[in-house]
DSSP file (Angstrom, degrees, kcal/mol; ACC not computed):
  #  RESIDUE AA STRUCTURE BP1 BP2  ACC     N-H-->O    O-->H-N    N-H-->O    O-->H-N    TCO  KAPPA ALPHA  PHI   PSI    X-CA   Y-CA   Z-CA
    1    1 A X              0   0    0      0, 0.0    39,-1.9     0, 0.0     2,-0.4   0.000 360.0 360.0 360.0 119.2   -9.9   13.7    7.1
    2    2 A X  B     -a   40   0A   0     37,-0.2     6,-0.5     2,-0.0     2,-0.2  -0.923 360.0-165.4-114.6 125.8  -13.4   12.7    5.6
    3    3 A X        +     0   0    0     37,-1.4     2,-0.2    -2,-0.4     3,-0.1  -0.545  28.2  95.7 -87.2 153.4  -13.4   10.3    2.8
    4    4 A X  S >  S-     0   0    0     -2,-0.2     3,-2.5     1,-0.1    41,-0.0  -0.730  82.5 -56.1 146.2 167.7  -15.9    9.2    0.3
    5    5 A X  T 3  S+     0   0    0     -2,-0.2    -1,-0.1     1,-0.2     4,-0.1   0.807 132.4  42.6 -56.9 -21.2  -17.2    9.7   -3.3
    6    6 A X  T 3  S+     0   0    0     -3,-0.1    -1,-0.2     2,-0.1     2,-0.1   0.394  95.0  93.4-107.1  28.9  -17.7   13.5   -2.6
    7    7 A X  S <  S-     0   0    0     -3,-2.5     2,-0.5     1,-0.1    -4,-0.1  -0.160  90.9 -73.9 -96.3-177.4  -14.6   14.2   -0.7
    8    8 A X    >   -     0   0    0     -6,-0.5     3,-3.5    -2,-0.1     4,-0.2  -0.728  36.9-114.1 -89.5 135.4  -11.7   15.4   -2.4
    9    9 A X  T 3  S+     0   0    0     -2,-0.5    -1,-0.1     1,-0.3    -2,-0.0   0.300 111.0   3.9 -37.1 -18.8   -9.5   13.4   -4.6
   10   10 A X  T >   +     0   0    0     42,-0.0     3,-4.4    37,-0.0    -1,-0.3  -0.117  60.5 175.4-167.0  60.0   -6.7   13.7   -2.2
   11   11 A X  T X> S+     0   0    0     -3,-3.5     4,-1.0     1,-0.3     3,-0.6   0.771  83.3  61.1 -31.7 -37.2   -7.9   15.5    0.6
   12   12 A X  H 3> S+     0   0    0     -4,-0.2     4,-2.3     1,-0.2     5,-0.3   0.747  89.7  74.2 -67.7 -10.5   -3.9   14.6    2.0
   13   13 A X  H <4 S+     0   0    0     -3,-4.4     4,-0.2     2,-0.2    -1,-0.2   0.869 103.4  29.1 -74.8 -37.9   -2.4   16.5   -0.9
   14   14 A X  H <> S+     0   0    0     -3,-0.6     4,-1.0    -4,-0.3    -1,-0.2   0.789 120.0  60.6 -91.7 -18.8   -3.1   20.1    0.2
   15   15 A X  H  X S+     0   0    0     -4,-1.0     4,-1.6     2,-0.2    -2,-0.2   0.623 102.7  45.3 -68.9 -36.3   -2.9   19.0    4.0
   16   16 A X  H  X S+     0   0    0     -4,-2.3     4,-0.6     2,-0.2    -1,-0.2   0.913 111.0  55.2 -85.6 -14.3    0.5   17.7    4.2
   17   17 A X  H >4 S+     0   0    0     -5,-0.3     3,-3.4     2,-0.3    -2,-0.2   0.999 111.5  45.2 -39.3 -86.3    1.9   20.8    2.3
   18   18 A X  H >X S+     0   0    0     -4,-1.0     4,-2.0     1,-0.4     3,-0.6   0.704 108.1  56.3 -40.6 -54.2    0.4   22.8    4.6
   19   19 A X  H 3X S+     0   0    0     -4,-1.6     4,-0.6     1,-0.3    -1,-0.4   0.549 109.3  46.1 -63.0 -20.6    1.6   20.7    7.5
   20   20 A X  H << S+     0   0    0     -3,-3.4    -1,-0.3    -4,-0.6    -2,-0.2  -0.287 107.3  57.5 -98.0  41.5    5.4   21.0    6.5
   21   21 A X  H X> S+     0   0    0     -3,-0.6     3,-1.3    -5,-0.0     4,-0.7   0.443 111.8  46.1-111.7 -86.9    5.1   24.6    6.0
   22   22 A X  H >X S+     0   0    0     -4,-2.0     4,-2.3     1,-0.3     3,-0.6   0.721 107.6  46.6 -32.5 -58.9    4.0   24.7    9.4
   23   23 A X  H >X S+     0   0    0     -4,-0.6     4,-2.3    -5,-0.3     3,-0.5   0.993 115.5  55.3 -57.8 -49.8    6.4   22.6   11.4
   24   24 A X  H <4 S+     0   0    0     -3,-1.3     4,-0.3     1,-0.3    -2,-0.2   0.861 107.4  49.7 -63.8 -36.4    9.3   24.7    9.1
   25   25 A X  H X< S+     0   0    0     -4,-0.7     3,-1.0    -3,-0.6    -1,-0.3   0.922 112.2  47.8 -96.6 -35.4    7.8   27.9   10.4
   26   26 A X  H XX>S+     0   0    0     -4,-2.3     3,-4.0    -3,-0.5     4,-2.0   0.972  99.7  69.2 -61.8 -52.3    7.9   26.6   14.2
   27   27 A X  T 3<5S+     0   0    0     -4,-2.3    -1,-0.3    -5,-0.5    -2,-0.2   0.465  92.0  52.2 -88.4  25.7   10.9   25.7   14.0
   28   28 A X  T <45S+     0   0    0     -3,-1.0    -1,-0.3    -4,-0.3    -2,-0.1  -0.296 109.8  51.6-119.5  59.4   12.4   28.8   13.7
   29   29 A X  T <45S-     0   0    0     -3,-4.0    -2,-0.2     2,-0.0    -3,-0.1   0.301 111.3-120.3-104.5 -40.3   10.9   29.7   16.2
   30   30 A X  T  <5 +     0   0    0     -4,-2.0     2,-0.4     1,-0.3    -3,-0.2   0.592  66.2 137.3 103.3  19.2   11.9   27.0   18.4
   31   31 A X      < -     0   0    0     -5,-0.7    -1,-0.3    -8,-0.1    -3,-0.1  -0.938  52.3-128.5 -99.8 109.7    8.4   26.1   19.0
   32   32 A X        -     0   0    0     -2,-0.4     2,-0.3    -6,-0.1    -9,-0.0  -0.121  22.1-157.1 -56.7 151.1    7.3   22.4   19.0
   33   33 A X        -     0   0    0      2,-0.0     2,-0.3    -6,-0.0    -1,-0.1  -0.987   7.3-164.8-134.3 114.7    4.6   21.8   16.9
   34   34 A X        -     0   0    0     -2,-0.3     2,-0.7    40,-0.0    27,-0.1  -0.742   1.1-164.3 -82.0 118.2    2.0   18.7   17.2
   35   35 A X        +     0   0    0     -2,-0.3    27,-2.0    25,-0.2     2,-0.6  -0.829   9.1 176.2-120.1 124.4   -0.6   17.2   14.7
   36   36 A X  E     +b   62   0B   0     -2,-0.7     2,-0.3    25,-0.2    27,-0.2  -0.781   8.6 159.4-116.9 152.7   -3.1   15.1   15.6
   37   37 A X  E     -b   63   0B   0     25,-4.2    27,-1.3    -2,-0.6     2,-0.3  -0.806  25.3-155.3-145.1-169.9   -5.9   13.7   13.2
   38   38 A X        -     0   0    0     -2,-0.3     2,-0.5    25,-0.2    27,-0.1  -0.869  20.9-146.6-166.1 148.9   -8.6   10.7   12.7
   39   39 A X        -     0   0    0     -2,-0.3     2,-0.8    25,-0.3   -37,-0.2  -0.935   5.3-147.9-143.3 119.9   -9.6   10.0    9.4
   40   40 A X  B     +a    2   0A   0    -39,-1.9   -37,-1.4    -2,-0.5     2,-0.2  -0.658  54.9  75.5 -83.1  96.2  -13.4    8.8    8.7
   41   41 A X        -     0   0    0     -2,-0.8     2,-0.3   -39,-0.1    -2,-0.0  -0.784  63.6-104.2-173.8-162.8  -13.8    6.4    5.9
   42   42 A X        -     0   0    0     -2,-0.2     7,-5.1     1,-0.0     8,-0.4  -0.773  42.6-103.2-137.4-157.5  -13.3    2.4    4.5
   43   43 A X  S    S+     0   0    0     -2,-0.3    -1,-0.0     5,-0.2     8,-0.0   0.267 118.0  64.4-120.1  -0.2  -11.1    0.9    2.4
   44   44 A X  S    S+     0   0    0      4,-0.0     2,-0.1     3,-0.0    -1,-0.1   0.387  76.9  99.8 -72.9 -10.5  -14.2    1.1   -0.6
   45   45 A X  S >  S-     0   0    0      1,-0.1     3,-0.8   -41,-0.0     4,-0.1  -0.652  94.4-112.9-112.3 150.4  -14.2    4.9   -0.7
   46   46 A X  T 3  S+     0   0    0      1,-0.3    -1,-0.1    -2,-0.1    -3,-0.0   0.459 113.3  57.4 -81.4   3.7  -12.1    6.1   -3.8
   47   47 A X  T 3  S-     0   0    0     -5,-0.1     5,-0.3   -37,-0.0    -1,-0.3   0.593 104.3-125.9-110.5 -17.7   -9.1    7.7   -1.4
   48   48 A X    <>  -     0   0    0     -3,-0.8     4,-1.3     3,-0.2    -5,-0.2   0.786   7.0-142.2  78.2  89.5   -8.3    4.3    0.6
   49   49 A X  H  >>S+     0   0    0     -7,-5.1     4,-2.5     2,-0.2     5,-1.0   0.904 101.3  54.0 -85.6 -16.2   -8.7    5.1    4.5
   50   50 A X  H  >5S+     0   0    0     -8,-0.4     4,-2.2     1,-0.2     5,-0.3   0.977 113.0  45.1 -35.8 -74.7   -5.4    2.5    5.1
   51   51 A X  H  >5S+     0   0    0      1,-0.3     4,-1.2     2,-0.2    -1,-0.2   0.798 111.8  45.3 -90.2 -48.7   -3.6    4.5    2.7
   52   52 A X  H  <5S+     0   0    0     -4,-1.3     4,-0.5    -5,-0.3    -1,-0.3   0.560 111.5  56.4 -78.4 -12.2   -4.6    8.2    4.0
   53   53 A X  H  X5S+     0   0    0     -4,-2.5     4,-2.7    -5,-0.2     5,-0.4   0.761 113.6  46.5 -84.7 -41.7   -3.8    6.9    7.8
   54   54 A X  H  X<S+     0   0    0     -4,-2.2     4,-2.9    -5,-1.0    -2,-0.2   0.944 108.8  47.1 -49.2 -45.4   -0.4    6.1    6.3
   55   55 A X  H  < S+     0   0    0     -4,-1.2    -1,-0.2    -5,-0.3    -3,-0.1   0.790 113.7  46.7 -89.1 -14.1    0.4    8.8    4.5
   56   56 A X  H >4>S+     0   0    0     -4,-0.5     3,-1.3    -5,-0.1     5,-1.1   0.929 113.7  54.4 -82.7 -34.9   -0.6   11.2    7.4
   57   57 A X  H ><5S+     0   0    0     -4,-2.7     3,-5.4     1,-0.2    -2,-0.2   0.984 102.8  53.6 -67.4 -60.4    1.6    8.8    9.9
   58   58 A X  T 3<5S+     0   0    0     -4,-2.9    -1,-0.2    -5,-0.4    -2,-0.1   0.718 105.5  55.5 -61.5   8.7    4.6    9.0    7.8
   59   59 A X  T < 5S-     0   0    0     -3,-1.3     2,-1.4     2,-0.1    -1,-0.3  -0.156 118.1-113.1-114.8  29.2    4.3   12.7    8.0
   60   60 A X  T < 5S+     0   0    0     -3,-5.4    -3,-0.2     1,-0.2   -25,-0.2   0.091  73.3 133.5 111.1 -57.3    4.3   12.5   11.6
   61   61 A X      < -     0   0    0     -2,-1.4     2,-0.8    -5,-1.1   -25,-0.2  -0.119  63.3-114.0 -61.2 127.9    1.0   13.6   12.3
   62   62 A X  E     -b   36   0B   0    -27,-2.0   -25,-4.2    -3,-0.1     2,-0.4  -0.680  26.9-146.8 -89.7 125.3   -0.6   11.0   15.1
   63   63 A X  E     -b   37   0B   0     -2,-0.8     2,-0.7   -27,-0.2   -25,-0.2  -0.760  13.8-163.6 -99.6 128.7   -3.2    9.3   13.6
   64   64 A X        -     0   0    0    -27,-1.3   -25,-0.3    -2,-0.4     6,-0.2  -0.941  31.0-121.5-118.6 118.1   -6.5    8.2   16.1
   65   65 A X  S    S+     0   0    0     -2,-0.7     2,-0.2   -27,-0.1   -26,-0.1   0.680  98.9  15.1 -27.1 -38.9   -9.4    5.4   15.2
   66   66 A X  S  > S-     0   0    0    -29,-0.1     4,-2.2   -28,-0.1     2,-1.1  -0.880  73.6-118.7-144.9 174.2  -11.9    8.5   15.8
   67   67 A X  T  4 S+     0   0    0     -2,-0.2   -29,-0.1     2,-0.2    -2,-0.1  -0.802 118.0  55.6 -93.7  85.5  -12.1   12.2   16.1
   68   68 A X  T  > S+     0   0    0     -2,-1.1     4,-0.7    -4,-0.0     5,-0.2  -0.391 114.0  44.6-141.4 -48.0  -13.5   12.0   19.8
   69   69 A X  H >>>S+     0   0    0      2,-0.2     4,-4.6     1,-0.2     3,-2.5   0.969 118.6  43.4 -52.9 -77.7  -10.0    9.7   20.4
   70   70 A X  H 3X5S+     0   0    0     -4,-2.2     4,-2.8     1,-0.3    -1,-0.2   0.879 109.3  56.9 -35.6 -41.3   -8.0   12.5   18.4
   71   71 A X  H 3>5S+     0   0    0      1,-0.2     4,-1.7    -5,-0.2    -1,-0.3   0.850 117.6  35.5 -71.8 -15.8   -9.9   15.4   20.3
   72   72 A X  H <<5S+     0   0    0     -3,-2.5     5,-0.2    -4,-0.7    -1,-0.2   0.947 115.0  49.9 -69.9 -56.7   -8.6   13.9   23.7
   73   73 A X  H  X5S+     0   0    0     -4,-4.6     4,-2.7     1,-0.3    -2,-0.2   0.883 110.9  48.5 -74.4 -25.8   -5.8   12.9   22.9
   74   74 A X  H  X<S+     0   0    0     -4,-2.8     4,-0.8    -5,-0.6    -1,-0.3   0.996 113.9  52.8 -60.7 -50.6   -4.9   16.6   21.1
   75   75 A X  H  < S+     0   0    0     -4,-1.7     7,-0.4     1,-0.3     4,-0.3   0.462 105.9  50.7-105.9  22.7   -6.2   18.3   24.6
   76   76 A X  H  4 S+     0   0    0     -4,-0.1    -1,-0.3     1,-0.1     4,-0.2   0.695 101.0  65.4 -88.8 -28.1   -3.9   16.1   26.7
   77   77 A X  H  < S+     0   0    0     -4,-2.7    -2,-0.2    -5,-0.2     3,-0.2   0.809 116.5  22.3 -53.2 -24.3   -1.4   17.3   24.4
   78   78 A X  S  < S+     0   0    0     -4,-0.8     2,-0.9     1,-0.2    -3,-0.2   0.635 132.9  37.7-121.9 -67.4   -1.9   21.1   25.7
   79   79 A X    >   +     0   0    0     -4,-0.3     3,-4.3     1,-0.2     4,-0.3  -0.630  62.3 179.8 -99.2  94.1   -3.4   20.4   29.3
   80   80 A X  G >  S+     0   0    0     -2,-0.9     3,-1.1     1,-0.3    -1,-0.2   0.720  74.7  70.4 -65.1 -27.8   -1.7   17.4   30.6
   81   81 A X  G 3  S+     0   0    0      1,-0.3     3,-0.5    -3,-0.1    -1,-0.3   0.379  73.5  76.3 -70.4  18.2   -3.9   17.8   33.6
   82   82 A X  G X> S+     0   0    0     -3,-4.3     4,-1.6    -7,-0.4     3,-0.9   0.696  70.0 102.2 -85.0   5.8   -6.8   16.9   32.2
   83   83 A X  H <> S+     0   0    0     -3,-1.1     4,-1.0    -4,-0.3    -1,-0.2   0.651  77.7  50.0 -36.1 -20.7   -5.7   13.2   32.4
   84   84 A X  H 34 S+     0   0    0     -3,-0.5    -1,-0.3     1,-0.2     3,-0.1   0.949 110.7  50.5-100.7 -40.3   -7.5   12.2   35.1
   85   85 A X  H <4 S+     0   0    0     -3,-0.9     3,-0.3    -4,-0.3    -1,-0.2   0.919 118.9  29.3 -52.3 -43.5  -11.0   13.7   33.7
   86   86 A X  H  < S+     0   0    0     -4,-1.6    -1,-0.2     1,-0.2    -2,-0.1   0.487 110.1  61.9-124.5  10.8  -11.2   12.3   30.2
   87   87 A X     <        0   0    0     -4,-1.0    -1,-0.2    -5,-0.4    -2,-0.1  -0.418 360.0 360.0-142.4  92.8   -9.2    8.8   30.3
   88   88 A X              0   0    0     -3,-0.3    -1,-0.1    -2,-0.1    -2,-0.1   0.368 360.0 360.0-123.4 360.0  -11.4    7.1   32.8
């Protein structure tokens, strides 16, 4: 999630929608379903990044200090053996 004066006014608005659609759809399937995110920003940029790590957390979604953390942590989340490679 990228903040800032040309981002969208509430870039969370169409993304958590979207993110409970999904988890509903998995689960009737019976498939767990994961979100991981990082959200790039301050607390001067007009969307508040405090307030958009919040709102994604209380939807679940595991929120990471950077997208290089999030990208890790998402592709321990499918190959649990990469552990040994990428948290050294």
């Amino acid at each position: 999630c990228v903040l800032g004066r040309v981002g969208h006014a509430d870039p969370l608005g169409v993304l958590l929608e979207a993110v409970a659609n999904a988890r509903e759809r998995a689960s009737k399937r019976g498939m767990p379903l994961r979100f991981v995110a990082s959200v790039t920003g301050t607390e001067d940029d007009p969307q508040s990044a405090s307030r958009q790590r919040k709102l994604l957390s209380d939807a679940g979604v595991a929120v990471l200090d950077s997208n290089a953390e999030a990208a890790r942590f998402a592709a321990l989340l499918v190959r649990p053996e990469l552990q040994a490679r990428l948290v050294e």
